[in-house]
Structure formats: C-alpha cells, structure tokens
C-alpha positions in Angstrom: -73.0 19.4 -35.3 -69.7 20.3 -32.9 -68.6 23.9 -33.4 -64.7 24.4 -34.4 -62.7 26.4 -31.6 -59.4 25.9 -33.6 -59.5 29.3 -35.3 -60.2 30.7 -32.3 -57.5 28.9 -30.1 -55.0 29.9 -33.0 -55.6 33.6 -32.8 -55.6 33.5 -29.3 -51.8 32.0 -29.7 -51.2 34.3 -32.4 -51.8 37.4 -29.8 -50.3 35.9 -27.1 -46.6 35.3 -29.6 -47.1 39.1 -30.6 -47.5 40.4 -27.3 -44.5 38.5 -26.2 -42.8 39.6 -29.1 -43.7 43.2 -28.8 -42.5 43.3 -25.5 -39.0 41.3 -26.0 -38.9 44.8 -28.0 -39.2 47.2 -24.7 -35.4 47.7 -23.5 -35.3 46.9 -19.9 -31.9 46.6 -17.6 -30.4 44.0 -19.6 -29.1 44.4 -23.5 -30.5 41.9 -25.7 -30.6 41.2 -29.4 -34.3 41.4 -29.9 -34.1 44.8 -29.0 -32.5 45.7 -32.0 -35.0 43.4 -34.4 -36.8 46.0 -35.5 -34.0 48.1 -37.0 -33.8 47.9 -40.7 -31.0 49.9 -42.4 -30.9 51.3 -46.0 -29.0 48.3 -47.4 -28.5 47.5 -51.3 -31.2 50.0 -52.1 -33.9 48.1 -49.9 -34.7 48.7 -46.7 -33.5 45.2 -44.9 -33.4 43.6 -41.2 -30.1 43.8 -39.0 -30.1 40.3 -38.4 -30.0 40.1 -42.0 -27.1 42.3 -42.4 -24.9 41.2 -39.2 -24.4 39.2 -36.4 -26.3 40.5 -32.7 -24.9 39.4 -29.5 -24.6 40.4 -26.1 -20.9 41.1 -25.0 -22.5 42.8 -21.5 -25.3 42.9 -19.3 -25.9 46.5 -21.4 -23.8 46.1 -24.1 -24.8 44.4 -27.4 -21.9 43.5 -30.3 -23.0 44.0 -34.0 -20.7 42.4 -36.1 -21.7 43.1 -39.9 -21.2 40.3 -42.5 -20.2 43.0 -45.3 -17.8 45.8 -43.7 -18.8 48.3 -45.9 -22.3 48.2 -44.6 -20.9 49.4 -41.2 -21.6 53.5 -41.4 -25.2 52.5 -42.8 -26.0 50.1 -39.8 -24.8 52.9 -37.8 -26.9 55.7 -39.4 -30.0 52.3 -38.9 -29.2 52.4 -35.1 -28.8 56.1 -34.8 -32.0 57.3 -37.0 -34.1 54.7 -34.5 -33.3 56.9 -31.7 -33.1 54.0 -29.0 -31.2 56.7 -26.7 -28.0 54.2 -26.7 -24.5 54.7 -27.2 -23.0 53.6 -30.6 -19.2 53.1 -30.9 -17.3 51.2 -33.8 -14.2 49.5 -34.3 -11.9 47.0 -36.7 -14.8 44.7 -36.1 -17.8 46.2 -36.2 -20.3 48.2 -33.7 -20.7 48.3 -29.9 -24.0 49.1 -28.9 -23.9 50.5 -25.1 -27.4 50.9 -23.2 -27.3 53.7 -20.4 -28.4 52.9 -17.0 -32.4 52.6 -17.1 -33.8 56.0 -14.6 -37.0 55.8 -12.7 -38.5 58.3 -15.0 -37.6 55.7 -18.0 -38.9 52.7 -15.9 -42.2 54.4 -15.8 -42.4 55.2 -19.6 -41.3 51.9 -20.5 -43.6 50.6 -17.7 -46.8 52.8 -19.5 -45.7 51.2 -23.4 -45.9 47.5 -21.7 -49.1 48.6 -20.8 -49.9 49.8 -23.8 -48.8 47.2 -25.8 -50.9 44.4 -23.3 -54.0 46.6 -23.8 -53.8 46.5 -27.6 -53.6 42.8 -27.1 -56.4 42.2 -24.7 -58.4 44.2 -27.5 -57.1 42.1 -29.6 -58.6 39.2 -28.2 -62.0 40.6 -27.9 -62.3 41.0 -31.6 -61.7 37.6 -32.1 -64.3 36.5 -29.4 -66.9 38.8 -31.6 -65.9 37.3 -34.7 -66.1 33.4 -32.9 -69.7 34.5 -32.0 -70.5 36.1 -35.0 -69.6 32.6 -37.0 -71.3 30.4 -34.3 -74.4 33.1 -34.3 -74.2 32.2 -38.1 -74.4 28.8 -37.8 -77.0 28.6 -35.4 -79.1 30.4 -37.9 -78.4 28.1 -40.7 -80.1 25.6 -38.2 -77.1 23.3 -37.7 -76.7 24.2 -33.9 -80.1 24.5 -31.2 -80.2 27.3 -29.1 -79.0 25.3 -26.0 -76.1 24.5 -27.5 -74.9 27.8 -28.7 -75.2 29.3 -24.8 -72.9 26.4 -24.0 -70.5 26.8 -26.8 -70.5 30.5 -25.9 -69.5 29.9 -22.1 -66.7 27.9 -24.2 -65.5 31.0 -26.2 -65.7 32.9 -23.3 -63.4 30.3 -21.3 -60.6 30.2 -23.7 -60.6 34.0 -24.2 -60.2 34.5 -20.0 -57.7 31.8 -20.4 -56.1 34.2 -23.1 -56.0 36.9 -20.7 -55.0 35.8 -17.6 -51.6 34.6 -19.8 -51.4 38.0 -21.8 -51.4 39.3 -17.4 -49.0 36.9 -16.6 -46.8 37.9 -19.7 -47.0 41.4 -18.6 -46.4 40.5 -15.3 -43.2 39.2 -16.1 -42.3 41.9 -17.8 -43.4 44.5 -15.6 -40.6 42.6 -12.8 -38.4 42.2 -15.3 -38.7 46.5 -16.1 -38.8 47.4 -12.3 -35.2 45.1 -11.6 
C-alpha cells in the first residue's frame, strides 16, 4: 500500500496562497488594490467587498482611484475606508474617491516589518499542524497493518521533506516582502 501525500501537498499550497495573500495586504511604498481587499462597507444592509461595490486602481505609485459603480454609495465607501483606519488620506470628487498613501517612516517600516513576521510565523505553524495531522493518518494506517514499520520512517522523511520545502518558500515569500517593505 503507497501512502497519499496529496492532502498534504494541498494544504501546504493552501498556506503558502494565504500567506501570500496576507501579505499583498501589508501596505508597503507602493499603493496597490489588494490593499484595500479587505474593506467591506455597510452596503444595501449587508456588509459587502469594495471590489464588489467599485472599481480599484492605481492612478500613482501612492495613490489608489476608487471609482464606485453606484454614486450614491460614495459617503459609505468613504466612512468603509475611514472606519479601517489604514492611516491614508481620502479625498472625493465628480468621480469617485482618491485614496492617498503617506510616505512610509522607519518607525512604520519596522511595524509593518514585525506583522510580516507575524503573519509568516502563523503560517510556518500552520504547516506544522498539518505535518502532525499527515503523521497522525499515516501512524493510523500503519496500525491498521496496511503499511510496515520500515516503510512509515520513510514516508515520514517524505512528510518531513515537503514540509521544509514548504518553509523555505513561506522564507522566500517573506523574503520578498521584507525587500519589498525596506525599499
């Protein structure tokens, strides 16, 4: 009997897409429109995504355009961007909203430099639960007398080989982002 790594590959991609996700999410130097994903305005008496309720895009290197597809919506995609307290400037005209991001300080660098870290950490953690859990089920199997004992050390050198795999990308993610925060 061959043991399954798929689950285990999967949640190992699954971590890595949220960590890059969560960290598209930390505001560095540059304004982009991911930074502004998780924003969700009182909107038709749900709470509902921006990029459901307008258009993102850059206009500057720290300037984001939010052009809403419904004009009345604009003073509640306003109060959205304000009640998040992103520490950005928020002007609005005939079109819609300017979204201006102040110049990053070292002070900020570091704070934003501690949540990346943060944020990599819960990921690594992450990936250690699902190790357990992969060793748990193979532990299982072996029991059930499918797999000799040989054969799970091996497949346990496996798990552990796809989880530092897993790990040195999560480092190179943060890596890149960690350049990307000190620029």
């Amino acid at each position: 009997m061959t043991y399954d790594f798929s689950q285990l590959k999967s949640n190992i991609k699954e971590t890595e897409e949220w960590l890059t996700r969560e960290l598209a999410g930390v505001r560095t130097g540059r304004a982009t429109p991911t930074l502004l994903d998780a924003i969700k305005p009182e909107a038709y008496g749900t709470r509902t995504a921006l990029r459901e309720l307008a258009s993102v895009s850059v206009e500057d290197a720290r300037t984001l355009r939010v052009i809403p597809w419904d004009k009345d919506l604009l003073k509640t995609i306003e109060k959205g961007i304000t009640d998040a307290d992103l520490g950005v400037g928020i002007s609005t005209d005939e079109q819609g909203l300017r979204v201006s991001f102040p110049e990053l300080t070292n002070e900020r660098r570091t704070q934003l430099l501690k949540i990346a870290g943060d944020k990599t950490e819960h990921a690594r953690v992450t990936l250690r639960s699902h190790r357990t859990d992969a060793i748990k089920m193979l532990e299982a199997s072996g029991k059930e007398g499918g797999i000799g004992k040989d054969e799970i050390i091996r497949l346990k050198d496996e798990i552990q080989k796809l989880v530092d795999a897993g790990n040195d990308t999560i480092a190179a993610i943060l890596e890149r982002k960690q350049i990307e925060i000190s620029q």
